[in-house]
C-alpha positions as a LaTeX table, in Angstrom:
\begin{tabular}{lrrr}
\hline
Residue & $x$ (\AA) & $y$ (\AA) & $z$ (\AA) \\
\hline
Unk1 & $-16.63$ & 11.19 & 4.66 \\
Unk2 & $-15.92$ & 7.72 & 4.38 \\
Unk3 & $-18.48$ & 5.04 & 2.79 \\
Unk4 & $-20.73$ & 3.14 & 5.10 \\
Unk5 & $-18.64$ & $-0.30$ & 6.38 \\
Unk6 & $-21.41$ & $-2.62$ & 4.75 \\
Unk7 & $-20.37$ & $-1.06$ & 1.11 \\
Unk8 & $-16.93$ & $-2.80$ & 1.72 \\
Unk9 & $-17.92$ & $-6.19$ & 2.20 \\
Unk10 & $-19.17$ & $-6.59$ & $-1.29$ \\
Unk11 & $-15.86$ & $-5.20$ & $-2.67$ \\
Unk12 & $-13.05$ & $-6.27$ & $-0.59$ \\
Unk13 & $-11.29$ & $-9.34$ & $-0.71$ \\
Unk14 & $-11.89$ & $-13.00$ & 0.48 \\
Unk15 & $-9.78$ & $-13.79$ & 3.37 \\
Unk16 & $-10.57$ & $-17.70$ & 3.54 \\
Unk17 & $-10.92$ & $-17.86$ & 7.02 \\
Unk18 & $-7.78$ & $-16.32$ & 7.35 \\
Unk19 & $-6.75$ & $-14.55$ & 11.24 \\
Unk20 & $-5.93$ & $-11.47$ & 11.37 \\
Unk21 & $-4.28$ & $-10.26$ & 14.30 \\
Unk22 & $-4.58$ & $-6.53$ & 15.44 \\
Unk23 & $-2.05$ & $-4.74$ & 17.52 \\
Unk24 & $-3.22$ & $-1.69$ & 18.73 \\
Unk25 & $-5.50$ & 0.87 & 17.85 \\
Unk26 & $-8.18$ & 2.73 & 19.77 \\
Unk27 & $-10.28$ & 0.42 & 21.77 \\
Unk28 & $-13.40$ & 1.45 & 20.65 \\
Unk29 & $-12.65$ & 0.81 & 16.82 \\
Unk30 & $-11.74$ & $-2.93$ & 17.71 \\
Unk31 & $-15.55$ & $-3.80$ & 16.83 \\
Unk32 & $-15.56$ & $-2.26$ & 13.60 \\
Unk33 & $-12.29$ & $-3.72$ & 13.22 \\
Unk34 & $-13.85$ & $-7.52$ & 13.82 \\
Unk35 & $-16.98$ & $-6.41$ & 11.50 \\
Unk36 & $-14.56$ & $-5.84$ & 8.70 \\
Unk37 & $-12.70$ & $-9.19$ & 8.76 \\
Unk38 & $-15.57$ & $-11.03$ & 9.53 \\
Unk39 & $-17.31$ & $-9.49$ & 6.59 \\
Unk40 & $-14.62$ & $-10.35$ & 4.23 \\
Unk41 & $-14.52$ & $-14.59$ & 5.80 \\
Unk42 & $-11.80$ & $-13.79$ & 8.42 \\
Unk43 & $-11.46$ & $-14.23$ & 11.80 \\
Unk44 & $-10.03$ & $-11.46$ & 13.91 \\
Unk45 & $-8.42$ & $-11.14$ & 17.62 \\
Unk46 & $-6.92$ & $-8.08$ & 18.78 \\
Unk47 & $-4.16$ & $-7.35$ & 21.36 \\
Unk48 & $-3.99$ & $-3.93$ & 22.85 \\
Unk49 & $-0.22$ & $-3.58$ & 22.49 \\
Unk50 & 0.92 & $-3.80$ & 26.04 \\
Unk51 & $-1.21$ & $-1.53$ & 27.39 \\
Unk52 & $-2.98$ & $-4.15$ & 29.43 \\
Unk53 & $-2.05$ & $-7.37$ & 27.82 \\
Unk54 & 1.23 & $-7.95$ & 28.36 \\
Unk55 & 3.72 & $-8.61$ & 25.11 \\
Unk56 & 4.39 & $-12.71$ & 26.23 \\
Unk57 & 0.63 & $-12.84$ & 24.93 \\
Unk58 & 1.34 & $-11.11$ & 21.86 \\
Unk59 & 3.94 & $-13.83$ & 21.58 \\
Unk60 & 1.57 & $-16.45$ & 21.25 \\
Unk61 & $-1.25$ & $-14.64$ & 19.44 \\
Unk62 & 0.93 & $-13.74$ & 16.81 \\
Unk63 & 2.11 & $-17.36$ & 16.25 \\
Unk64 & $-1.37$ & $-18.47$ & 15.57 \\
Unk65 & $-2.03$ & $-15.41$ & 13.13 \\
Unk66 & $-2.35$ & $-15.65$ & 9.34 \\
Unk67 & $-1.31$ & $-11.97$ & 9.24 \\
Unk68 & $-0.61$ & $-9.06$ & 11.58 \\
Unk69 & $-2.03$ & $-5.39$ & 11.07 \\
Unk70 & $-0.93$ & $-2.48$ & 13.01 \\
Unk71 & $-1.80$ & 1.28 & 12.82 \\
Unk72 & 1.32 & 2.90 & 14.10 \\
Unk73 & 0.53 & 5.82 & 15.63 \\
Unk74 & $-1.59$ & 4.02 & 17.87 \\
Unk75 & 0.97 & 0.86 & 19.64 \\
Unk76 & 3.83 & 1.30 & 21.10 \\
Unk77 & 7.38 & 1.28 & 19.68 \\
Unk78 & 8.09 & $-2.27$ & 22.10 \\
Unk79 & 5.19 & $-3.77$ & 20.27 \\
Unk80 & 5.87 & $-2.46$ & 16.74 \\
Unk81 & 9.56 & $-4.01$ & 17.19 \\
Unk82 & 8.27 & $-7.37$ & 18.66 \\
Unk83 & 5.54 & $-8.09$ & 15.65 \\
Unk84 & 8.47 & $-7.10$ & 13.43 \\
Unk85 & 10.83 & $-8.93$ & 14.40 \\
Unk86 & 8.34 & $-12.35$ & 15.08 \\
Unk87 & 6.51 & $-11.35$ & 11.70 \\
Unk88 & 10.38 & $-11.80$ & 9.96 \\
Unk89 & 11.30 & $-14.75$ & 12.19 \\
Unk90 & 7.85 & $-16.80$ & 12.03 \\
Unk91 & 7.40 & $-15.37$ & 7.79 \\
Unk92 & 4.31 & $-13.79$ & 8.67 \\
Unk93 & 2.38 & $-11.13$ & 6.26 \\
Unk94 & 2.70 & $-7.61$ & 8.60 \\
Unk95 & 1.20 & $-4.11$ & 7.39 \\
Unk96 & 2.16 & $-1.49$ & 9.19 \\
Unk97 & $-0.72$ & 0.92 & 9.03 \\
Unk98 & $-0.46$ & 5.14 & 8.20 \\
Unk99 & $-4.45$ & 5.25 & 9.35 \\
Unk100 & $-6.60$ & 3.48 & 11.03 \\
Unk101 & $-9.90$ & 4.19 & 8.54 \\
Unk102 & $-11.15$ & 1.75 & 7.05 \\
Unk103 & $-10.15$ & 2.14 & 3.60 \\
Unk104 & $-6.44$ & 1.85 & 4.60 \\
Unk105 & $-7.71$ & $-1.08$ & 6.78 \\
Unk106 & $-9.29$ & $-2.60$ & 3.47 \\
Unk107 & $-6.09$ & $-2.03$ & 1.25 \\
Unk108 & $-4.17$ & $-3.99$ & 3.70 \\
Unk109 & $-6.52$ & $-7.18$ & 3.71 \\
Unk110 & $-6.11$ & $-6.90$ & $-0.15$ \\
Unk111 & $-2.55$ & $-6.79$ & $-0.03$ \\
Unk112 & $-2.44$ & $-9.70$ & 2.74 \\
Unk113 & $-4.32$ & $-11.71$ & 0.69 \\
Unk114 & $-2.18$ & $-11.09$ & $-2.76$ \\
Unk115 & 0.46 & $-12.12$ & $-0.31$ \\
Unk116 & $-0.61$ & $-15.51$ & 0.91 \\
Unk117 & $-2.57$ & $-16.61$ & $-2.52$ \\
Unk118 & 0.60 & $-15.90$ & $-4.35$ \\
Unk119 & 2.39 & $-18.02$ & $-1.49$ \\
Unk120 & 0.04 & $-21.34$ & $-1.27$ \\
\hline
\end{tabular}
């Protein structure tokens, strides 16, 4: 059983008002999702992938990201190659994810923000 989502706030890291973009995932986890970031002073948009969206948006979203998070047994391989490969090309922070709870959630922020402090 995994702690209640409020016991994370006070322990995870500061994202600065950092945006976090979301690709994928199960649609009714993208609330809990925006709770997280938000809790840790992030902002936080999600695209579903392709699914419905189509991948031109992801185009755009991505280029206003800070950092790109993506749980990959839930988005498809298009998407997974096109946040690669504009992740590389724009030198955005992208963590492919092995589980979508929310301590693996959590460990990515942390290692997002190592990323980009180190960077500035």
């Amino acid at each position: 059983m995994q702690p209640p989502l409020d016991s994370f706030a006070a322990t995870g890291p500061d994202l600065s008002g950092r945006l976090i973009l979301y690709v994928g995932g199960r649609h009714q986890h993208v609330s809990h999702l925006r709770r997280i970031v938000e809790a840790h002073n992030g902002a936080f948009v999600h695209h579903d992938g392709g699914v419905e969206q189509s991948l031109s948006k992801l185009s755009a979203q991505l280029e206003r990201a800070d950092a790109v998070l993506f749980p990959v047994g839930c988005v498809s391989h298009a998407a997974q190659d096109r946040v690669k490969s504009l992740c590389r090309r724009l030198d955005k922070p992208f963590r492919p994810l092995r589980s979508t709870g929310i301590a693996a959630i959590i460990a990515a922020l942390d290692s997002v923000t190592a990323r980009t402090s180190s960077a500035i």
